[in-house]
PATORLO-196432 format. One line per field, with one value per residue (C-alpha): residue number from 0; residue in three letters; x negated, z, y negated. Coordinates in Angstrom, 2 decimals. Example, Ala and Ser with C-alpha at 12.3 -4.5 7.8 and 13.67 -1.06 7.14 Angstrom:
nr <- (0:1);
rest <- (ala:ser);
x <- (-12.30:-13.67);
z <- (7.80:7.14);
y <- (4.50:1.06);
% end
This chain:
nr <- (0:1:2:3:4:5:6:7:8:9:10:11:12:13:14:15:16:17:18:19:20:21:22:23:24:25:26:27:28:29:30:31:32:33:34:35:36:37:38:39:40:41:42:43:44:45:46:47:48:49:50:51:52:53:54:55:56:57:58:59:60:61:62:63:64:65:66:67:68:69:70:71:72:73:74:75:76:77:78:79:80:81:82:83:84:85:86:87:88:89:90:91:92:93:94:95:96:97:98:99:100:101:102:103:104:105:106:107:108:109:110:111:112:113:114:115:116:117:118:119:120:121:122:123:124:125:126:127:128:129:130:131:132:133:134:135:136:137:138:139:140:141:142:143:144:145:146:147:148:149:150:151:152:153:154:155:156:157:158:159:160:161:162:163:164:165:166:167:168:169:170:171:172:173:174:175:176:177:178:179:180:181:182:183:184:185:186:187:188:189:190:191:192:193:194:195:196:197:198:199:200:201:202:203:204:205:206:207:208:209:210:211:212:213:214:215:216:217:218:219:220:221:222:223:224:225:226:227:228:229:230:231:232:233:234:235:236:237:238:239:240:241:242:243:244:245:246:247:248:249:250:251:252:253:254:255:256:257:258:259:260:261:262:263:264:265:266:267:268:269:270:271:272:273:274:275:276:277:278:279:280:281:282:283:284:285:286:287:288:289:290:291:292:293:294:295:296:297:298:299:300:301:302:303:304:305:306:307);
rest <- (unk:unk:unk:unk:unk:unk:unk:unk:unk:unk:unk:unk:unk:unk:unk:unk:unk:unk:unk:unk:unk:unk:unk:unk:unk:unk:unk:unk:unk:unk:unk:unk:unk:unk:unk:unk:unk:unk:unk:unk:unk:unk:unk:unk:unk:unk:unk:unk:unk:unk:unk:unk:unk:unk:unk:unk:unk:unk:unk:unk:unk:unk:unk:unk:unk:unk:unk:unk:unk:unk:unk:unk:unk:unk:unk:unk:unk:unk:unk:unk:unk:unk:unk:unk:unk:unk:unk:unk:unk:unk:unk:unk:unk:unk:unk:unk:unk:unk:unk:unk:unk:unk:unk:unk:unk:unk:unk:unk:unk:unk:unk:unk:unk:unk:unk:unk:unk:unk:unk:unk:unk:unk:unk:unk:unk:unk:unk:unk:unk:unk:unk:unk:unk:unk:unk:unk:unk:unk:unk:unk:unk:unk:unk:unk:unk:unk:unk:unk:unk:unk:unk:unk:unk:unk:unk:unk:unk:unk:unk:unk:unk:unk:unk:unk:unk:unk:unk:unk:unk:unk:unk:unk:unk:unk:unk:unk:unk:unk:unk:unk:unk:unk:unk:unk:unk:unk:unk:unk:unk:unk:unk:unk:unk:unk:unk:unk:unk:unk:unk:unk:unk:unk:unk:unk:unk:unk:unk:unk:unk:unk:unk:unk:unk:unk:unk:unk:unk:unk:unk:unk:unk:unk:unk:unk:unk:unk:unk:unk:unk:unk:unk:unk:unk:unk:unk:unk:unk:unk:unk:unk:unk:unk:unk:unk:unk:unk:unk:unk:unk:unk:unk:unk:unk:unk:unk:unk:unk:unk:unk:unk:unk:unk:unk:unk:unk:unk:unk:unk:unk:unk:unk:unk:unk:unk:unk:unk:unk:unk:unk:unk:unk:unk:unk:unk:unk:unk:unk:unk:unk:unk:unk:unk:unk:unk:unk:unk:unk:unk:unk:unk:unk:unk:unk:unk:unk:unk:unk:unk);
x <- (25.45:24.58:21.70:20.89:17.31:17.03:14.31:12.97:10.60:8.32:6.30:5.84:7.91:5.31:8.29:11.65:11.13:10.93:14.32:16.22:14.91:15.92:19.58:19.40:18.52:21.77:23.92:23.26:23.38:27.21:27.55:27.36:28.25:24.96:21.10:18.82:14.97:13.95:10.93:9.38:6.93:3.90:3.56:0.06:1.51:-1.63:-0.06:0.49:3.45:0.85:0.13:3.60:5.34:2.35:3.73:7.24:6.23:4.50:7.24:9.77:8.69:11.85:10.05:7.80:5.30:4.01:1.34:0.66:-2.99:-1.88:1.31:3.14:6.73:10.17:10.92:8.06:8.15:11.72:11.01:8.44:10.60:12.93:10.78:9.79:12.91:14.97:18.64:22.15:22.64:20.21:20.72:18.02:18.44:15.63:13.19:13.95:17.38:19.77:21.05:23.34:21.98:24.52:27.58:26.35:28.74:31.26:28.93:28.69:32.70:32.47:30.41:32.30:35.99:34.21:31.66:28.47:26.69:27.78:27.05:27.04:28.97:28.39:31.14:28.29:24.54:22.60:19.61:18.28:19.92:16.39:16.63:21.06:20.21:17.70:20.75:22.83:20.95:19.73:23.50:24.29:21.20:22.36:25.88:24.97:21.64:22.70:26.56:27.48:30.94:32.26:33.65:30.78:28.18:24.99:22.58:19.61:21.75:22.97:23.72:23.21:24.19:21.03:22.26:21.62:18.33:17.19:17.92:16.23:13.24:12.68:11.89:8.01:7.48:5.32:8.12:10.99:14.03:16.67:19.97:19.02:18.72:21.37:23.67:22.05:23.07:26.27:29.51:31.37:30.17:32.25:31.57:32.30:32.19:29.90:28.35:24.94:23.03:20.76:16.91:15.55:12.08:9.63:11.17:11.80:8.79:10.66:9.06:9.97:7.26:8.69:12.08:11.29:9.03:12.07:14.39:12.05:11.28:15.56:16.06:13.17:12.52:16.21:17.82:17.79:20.15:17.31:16.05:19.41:20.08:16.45:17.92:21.05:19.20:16.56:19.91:22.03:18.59:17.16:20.92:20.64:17.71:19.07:22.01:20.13:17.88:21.17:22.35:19.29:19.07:22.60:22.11:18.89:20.57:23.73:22.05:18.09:17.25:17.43:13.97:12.67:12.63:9.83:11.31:13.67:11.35:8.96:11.85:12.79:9.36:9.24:12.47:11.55:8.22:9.20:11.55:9.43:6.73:9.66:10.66:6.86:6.62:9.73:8.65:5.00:6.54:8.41:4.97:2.71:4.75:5.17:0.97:0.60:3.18:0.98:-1.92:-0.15:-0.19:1.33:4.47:2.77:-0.73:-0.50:-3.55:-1.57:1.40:2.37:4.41:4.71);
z <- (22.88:20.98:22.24:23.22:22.43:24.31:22.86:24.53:23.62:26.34:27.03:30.63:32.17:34.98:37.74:35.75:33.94:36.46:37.24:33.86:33.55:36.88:35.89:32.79:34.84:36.87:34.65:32.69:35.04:35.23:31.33:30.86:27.41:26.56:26.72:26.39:26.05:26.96:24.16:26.06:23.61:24.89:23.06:24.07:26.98:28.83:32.50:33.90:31.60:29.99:33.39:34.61:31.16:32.09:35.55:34.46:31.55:34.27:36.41:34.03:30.56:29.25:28.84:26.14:25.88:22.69:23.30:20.47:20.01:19.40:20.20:17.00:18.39:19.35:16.38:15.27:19.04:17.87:14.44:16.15:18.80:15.90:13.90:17.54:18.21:17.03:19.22:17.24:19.06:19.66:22.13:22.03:25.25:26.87:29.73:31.77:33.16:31.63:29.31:31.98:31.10:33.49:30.46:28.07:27.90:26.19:23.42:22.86:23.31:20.10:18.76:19.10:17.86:14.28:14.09:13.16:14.79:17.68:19.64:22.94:23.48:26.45:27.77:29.30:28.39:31.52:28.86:29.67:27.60:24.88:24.39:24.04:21.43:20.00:19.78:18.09:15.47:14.48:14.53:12.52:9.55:10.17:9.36:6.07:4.42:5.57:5.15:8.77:9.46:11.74:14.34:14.68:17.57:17.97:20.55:21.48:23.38:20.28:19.40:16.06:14.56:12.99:9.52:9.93:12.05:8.98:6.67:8.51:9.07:5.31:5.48:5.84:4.98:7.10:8.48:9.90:11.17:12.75:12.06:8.48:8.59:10.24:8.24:5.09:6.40:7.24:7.48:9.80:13.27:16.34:19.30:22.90:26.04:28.70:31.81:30.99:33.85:35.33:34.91:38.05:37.49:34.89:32.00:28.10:25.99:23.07:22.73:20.09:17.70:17.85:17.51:14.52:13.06:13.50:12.00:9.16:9.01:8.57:5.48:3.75:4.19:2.93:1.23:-2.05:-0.88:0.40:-3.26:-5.09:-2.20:-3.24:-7.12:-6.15:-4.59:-6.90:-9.77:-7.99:-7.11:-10.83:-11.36:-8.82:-10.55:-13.62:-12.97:-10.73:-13.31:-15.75:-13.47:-13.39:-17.30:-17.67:-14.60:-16.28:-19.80:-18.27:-16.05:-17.51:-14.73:-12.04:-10.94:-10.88:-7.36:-6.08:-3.17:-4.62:-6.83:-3.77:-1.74:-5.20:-5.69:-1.40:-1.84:-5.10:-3.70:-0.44:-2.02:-4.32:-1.90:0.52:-2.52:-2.94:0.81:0.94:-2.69:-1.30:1.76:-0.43:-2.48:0.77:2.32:-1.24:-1.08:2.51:1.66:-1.37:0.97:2.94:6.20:8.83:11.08:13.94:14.87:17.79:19.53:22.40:22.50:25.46:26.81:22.82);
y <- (26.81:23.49:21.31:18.37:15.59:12.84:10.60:7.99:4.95:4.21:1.02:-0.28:2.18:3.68:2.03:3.10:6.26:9.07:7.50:7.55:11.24:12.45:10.89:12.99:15.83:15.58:14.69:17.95:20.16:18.95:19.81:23.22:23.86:22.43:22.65:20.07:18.68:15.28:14.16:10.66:8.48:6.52:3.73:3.43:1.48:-0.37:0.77:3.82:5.31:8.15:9.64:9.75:11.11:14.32:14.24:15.02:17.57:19.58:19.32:20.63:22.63:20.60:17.59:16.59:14.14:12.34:9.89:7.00:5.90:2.50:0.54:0.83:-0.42:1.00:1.85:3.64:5.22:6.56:7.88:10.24:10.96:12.27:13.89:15.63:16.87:20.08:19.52:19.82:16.16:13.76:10.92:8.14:5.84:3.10:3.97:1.03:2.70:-0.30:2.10:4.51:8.12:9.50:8.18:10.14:12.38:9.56:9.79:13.65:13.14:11.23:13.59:16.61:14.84:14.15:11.34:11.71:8.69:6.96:3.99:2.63:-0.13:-3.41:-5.53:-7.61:-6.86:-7.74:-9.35:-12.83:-16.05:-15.41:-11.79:-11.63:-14.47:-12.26:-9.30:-11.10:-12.73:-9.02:-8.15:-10.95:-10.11:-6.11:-7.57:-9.52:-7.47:-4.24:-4.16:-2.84:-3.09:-6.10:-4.22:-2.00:-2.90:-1.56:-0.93:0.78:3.38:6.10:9.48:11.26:14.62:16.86:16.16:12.69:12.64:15.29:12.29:9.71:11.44:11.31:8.05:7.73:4.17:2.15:-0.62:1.71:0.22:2.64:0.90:0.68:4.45:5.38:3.56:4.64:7.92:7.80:5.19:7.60:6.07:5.00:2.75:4.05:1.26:1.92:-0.22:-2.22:-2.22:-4.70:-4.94:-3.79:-3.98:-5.72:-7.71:-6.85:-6.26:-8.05:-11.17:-13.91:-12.59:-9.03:-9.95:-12.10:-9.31:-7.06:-9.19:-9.55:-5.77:-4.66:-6.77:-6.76:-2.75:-2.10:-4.99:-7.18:-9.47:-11.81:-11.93:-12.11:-15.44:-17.21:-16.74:-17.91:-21.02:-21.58:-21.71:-24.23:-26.56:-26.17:-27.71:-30.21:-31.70:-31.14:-33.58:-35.63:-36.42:-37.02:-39.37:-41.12:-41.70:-42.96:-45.27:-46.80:-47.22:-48.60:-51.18:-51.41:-53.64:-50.74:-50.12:-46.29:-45.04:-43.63:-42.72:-40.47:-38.86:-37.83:-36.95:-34.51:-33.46:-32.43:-30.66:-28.50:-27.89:-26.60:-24.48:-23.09:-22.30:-20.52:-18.48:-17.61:-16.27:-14.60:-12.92:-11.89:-10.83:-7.88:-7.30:-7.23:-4.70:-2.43:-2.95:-1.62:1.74:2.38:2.51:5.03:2.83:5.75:5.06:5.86:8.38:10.82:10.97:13.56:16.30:17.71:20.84:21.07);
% end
């Protein structure tokens, strides 16, 4: 009999998560061929999420409880979730009951005809205008610094073989980022549809500076192509001024009464600065991050396991 991890991030969640793990709870009990053990991650939410994740674990000795003792993000909450867990599938959903627990069975589906990672996939993400924006800009940088196919949508709502969680955990870097993992892993990974449910309590804990530290974290923790762009743009301006400043010299000797612009050249010197000092950033953002793994800055510390 092959079994079954959810994993679940939890931040906020005191109102939603006894929910999304009594749905799990039913829905298994209608899929017999499997077993299953819920792992839920505190991270170090400031309500009451700790007390009710020890709640549930004394309620049922399936559920385990991993409490961060600082908030170290999703996917940080994930990775430990992973590491956590020992099922032949594991399913990693959210704890605010958006993502339907009771579908999951279209994913294990997947699973079982062949893939070895599989997606959920929304017609319509019920996600305010800021946070769908957010989506699809991430999409869009997966797409580009991280080669995932076109067609293929991701979402916080996923299931994984054991091979590829095995793989995945390997990575012990201070910045992980999931997608990056899992397609690192693999390239064999299907979408299935399912229903995205509406928020029925609270809002998102993605705010702008966690999306854009997100964004920043997928293509800087597995991708050149950021580097090999600011060479490619540092080349064509070096040849901008380069003929710029040709065209300037044959102006001047074909017509000597054409004053020197200083406009121009401040306008040139703006431009090549700013450019130079974007290169710079993007540059020290690879270094600062290379510096910070070298000082063996963890993923996440556990000040808590329970029903472990």
């Amino acid at each position: 009999m092959k079994k079954i991890s959810f994993v679940i991030p939890c931040y906020r969640s005191e109102k939603t998560l006894s929910g999304v793990v009594a749905e799990i709870t039913e829905k298994m009990k209608t899929l017999d061929a499997y077993e299953y053990d819920i792992v839920l991650v505190n991270d170090c939410s400031p309500d009451g999420t700790l007390e009710v994740i020890r709640e549930l674990c004394r309620e049922n000795d399936k559920i385990k409880g991993i409490d961060f003792a600082k908030n170290f993000g999703q996917h940080s909450a994930l990775m430990a979730g992973l590491r956590y867990s020992d099922g032949d599938y594991v399913v990693c959903l959210d704890d605010d009951g958006q993502t339907p627990a009771d579908e999951v069975d279209k994913l294990l589906r997947k699973l079982e005809e062949g893939y070895d990672a599989v997606y959920a996939k929304y017609d319509h993400k019920q996600h305010s205008t800021f946070r769908n924006f957010g989506s699809r800009l991430n999409e869009r940088m997966a797409r580009m610094m991280l080669g995932k196919p076109k067609e293929l949508y991701v979402s916080s709502y996923f299931a994984v073989k054991r091979f590829v969680v095995e793989d995945m955990v390997r990575y012990e870097n201070s910045y992980p980022y999931v997608i990056g993992l899992v397609l690192r892993s693999t390239g064999n990974i299907a979408n299935v549809p399912v229903h995205h449910r509406e928020r029925e309590v609270g809002t998102s804990g993605y705010t702008l500076k966690k999306l854009t530290g997100l964004w920043f974290n997928g293509f800087t923790a597995f991708s050149v192509k950021p580097l090999r762009i600011a060479t490619a743009v540092g080349a064509f301006s070096a040849m901008a001024g380069f003929f710029y400043g040709l065209y300037t010299i044959i102006k001047r000797l074909v017509n000597p009464a054409v004053p020197m612009g200083f406009s121009s050249t401040m306008a040139a010197i703006v431009f090549f600065g700013g450019m130079i000092m974007l290169m710079l950033g993007l540059i020290g953002e690879y270094i600062g991050r290379i510096y910070i793994s070298l000082n063996n800055s963890p993923q996440y510390v556990i000040r808590e396991r329970i029903n472990f």
